[in-house]
N, C-alpha and C positions, 0 to 999 in steps of 0.2 A: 536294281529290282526289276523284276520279269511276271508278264502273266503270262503263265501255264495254264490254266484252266480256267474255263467259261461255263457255267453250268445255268442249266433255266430250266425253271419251275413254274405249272403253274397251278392254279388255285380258283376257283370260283367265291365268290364274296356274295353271298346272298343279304339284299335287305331285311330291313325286321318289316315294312310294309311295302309297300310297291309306291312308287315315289313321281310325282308327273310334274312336269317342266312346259316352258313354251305353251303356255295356256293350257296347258292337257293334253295337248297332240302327242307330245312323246311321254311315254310310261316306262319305265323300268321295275325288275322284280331283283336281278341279279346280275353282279361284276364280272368280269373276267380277268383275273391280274393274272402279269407275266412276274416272277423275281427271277434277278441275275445275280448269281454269285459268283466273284471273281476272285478266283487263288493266285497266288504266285511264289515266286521261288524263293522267299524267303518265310515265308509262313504264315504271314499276314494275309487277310481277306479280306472283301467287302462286299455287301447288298446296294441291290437299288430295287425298286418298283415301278412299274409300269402298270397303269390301270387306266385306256380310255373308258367314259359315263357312256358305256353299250357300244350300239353299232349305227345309234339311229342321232348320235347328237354333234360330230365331228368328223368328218374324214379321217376315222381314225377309231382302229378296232383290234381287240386284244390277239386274233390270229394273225393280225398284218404287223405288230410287234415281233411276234415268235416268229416267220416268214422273213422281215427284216433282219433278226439276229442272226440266222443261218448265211445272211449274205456277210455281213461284221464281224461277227467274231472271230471267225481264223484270218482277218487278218489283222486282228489286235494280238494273236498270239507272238509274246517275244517283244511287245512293246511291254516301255516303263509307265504303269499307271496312274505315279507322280504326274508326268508329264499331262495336265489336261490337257491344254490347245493342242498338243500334236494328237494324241489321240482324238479333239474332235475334229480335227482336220482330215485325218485317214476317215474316220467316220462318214465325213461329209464327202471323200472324195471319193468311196468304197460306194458309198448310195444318197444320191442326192435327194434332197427334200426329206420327209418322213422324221422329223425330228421328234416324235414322239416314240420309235424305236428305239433314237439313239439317250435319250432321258436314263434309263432303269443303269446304262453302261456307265453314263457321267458320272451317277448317281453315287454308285459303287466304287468309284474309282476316287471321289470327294472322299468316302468311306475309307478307303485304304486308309487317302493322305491324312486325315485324321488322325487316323491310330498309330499311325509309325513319329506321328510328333507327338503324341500325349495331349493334343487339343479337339475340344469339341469342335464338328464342323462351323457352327457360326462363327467362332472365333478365327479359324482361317481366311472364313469369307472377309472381315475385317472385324468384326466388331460384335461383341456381346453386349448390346442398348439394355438401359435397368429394367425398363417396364416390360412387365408380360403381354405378349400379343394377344387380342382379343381373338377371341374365336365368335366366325357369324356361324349364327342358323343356318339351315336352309329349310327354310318353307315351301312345301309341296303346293299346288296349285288346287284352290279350293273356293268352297263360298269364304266369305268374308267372315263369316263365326267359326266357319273351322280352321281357317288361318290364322285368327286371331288367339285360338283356342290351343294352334302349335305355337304362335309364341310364347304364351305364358306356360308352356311346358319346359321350353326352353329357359324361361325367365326363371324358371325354380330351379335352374340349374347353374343359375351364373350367369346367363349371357347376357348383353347389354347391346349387342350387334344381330340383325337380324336380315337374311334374303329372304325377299318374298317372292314366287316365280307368281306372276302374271303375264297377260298377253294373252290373244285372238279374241276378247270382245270388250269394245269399248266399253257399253255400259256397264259392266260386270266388273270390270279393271277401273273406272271412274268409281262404282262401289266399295270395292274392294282396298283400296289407295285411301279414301276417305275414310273408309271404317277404322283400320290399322292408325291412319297417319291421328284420328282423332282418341285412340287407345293409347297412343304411343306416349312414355313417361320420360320426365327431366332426366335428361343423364344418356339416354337410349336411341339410339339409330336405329331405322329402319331403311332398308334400299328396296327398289322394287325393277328386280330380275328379268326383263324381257325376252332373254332368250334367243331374242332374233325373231321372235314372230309379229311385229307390227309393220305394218305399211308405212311409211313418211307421214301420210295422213292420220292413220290412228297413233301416230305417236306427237305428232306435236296438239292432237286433239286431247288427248288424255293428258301432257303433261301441263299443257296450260288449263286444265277443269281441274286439277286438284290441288288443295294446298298442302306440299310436302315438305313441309321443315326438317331441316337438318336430316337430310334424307338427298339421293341422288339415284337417278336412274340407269340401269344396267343393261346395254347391249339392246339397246329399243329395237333395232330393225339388222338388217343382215350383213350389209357392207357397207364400208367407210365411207362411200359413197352419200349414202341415203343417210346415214347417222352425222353427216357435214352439215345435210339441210336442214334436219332435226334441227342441229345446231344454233341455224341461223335463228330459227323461228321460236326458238322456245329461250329460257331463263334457267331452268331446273339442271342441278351440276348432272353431267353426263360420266359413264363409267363406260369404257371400250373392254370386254372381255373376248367371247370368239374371236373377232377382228383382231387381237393381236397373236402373230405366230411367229415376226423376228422383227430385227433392228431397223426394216426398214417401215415397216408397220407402224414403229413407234415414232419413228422421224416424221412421218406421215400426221399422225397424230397433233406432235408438238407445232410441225409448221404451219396445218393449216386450223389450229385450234379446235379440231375437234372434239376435245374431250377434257376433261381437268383431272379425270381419274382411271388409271389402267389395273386392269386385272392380271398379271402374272401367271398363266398357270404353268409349274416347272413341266411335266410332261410334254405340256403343246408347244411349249419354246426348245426342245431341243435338252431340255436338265438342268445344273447349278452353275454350268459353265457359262452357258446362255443369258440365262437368269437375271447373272450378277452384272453383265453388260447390259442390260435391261432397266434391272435396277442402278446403276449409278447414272444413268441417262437421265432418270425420271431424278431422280438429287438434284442434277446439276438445272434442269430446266424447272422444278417445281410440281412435279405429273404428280401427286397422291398417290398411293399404291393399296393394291389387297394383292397379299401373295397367299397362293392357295395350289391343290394340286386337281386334277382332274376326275380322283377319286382315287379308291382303294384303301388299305391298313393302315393299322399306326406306324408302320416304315415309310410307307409315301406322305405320310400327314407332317410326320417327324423331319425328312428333307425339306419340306415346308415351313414347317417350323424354324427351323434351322437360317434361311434363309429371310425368315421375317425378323425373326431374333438380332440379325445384322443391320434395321433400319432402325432410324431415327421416332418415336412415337408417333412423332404431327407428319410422317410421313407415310408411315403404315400404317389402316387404317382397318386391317384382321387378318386373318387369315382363315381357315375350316377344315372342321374338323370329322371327316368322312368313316371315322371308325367307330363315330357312334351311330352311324346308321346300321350299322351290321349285326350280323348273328353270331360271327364267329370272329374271335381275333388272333392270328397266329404269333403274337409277340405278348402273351400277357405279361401285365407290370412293368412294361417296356417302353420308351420312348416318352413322346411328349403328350402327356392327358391333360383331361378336362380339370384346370383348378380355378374353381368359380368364376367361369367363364374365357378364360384365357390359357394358351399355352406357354411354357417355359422349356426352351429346347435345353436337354437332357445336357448334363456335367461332363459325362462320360467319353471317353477321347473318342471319335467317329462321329458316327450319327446317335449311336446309344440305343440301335435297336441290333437284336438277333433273332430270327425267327425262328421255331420250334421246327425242327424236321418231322414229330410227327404231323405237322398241320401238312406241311408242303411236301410229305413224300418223298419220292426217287425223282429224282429229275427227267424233264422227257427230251433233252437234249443235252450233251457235253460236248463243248470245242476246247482240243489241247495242241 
């Protein structure tokens, strides 16, 4: 088996409201997703998705995917897509760093191997686990009654997992922590999302002024660095999400105890291939997981899925679910949806999604 063709698409993903993170400093209204669809010479195909959260939250933006692919793709033409590692190895050696380019090609290429065995991708990953992945919220950054007010929207919907974005002022984030954390019902998680906008100080000041039960903080300050001291100084379980973007990040992690819980997102690691090195790391030493993607459709949500559906329950601890934030869904009835609160990656040998061509148009790029 051979690809022949490399096609990319793209798509705008408008919110239903406009959505702020990192205490409110960054806003967004609308995505930019890349899809790659990859043919080959036997007839089989596969998707992937690429959607960095804007241009303002990652080193990392949906023209520098498209830009990326023009330097990849021809020379994946005439490789076997089976072949993961070697294709991310051409990948990696075609253009170094940028592993969020190389995501939407893994993605797709997971996709192939799936359908030519007749197995859903979880199940190649290793394992189809009984329990349905919870799916978290994401709560946009607000006062305290209106964040309280997005979780019980979510709570009518299933969830029992919730992010809450705070950060950039202490008293507001000591409010806000308290209000949620004393709302918060038997059975139900709350985390509360920093973003990377606290200082070392505002973060072990705020994590020691509230009491968060069964609850853990997410991504308090900006580099491994400063989230080590955090560490030292506070009690409250810590979750590393920006800071992780490969294998040695997490090594990092594990050895000097920074964190009990890592955020996964397949995009920022490089795709399914990356991923799953990630994940079995985090098995073997203990690290908790949320495996999640960096945004976009129910094709990117669904790789996600796919990918949680493989751990263990007392290991994975959600995932999210980014196509209900939207207006438009280009896979209706497709992939992995909202069932009271939780996902179940799809039967269907692949990923179990197809996108509609009329949503995605003509392609604005083909490599053969």
């Amino acid at each position: 088996m051979k690809i022949t063709r490399i096609s990319v698409h793209q798509l705008d993903l408008p919110l239903a409201k406009p959505y702020f993170l990192s205490g409110g400093r960054l806003k967004f209204e609308v995505l930019d997703s890349t899809f790659v669809r990859i043919d080959t010479d036997e007839g089989t195909h596969g998707w992937g998705e690429g959607c960095p959260w804007g241009v303002t939250y990652l080193p990392a933006h949906g023209k520098g995917i498209r830009a990326g692919l023009e330097e990849i793709a021809p020379v994946l033409i005439g490789e076997d897509p089976r072949q993961l590692d070697r294709i991310n190895r051409l990948m990696d050696a075609t253009l170094p760093g940028h592993p969020y380019v190389k995501s939407p090609i893994d993605i797709a290429c997971w996709d192939i191997l799936g359908k030519i065995s007749g197995m859903p991708v979880c199940e190649i990953l290793g394992a189809r686990e009984p329990d349905p992945v919870p799916i978290a919220s994401s709560i946009s950054t607000g006062s305290p009654t209106e964040m309280m007010a997005d979780i019980q929207y979510y709570r009518d919907k299933g969830y029992r997992v919730h992010s809450a974005k705070v950060g950039a002022n202490v008293d507001l984030d000591i409010a806000r922590i308290t209000h949620m954390s004393e709302n918060q019902q038997v059975g139900e998680k709350i985390f509360y999302d920093v973003n990377r906008s606290w200082l070392p100080r505002e973060a072990i000041t705020v994590m020691n002024a509230v009491d968060a039960a069964n609850s853990w903080f997410e991504q308090p300050c900006e580099t491994l660095d400063e989230i080590a001291m955090v560490r030292a100084r506070t009690t409250q379980p810590i979750c590393v999400d920006e800071g992780l973007h490969a294998f040695t990040d997490l090594n990092r992690i594990h050895r000097d105890g920074v964190a009990e819980i890592v955020n996964i997102k397949v995009n920022r690691v490089g795709g399914l291939t990356k991923a799953c090195r990630l994940r079995d790391y985090c098995l073997e030493t203990g690290i908790s997981m949320l495996i999640m993607e960096t945004g976009g459709s129910v094709l990117a949500d669904t790789a996600a899925a796919h990918l949680a559906q493989s751990i263990p329950s007392v290991s994975c601890l959600g995932t999210w679910s980014c196509q209900e934030m939207l207006t438009i869904d280009p896979a209706p009835d497709q992939g992995a949806r909202n069932i009271d609160g939780c996902f179940i990656a799809p039967a269907e040998p692949g990923l179990g999604v197809e996108p509609a061509m009329e949503f995605l148009g003509d392609p604005i790029a083909v490599y053969r």
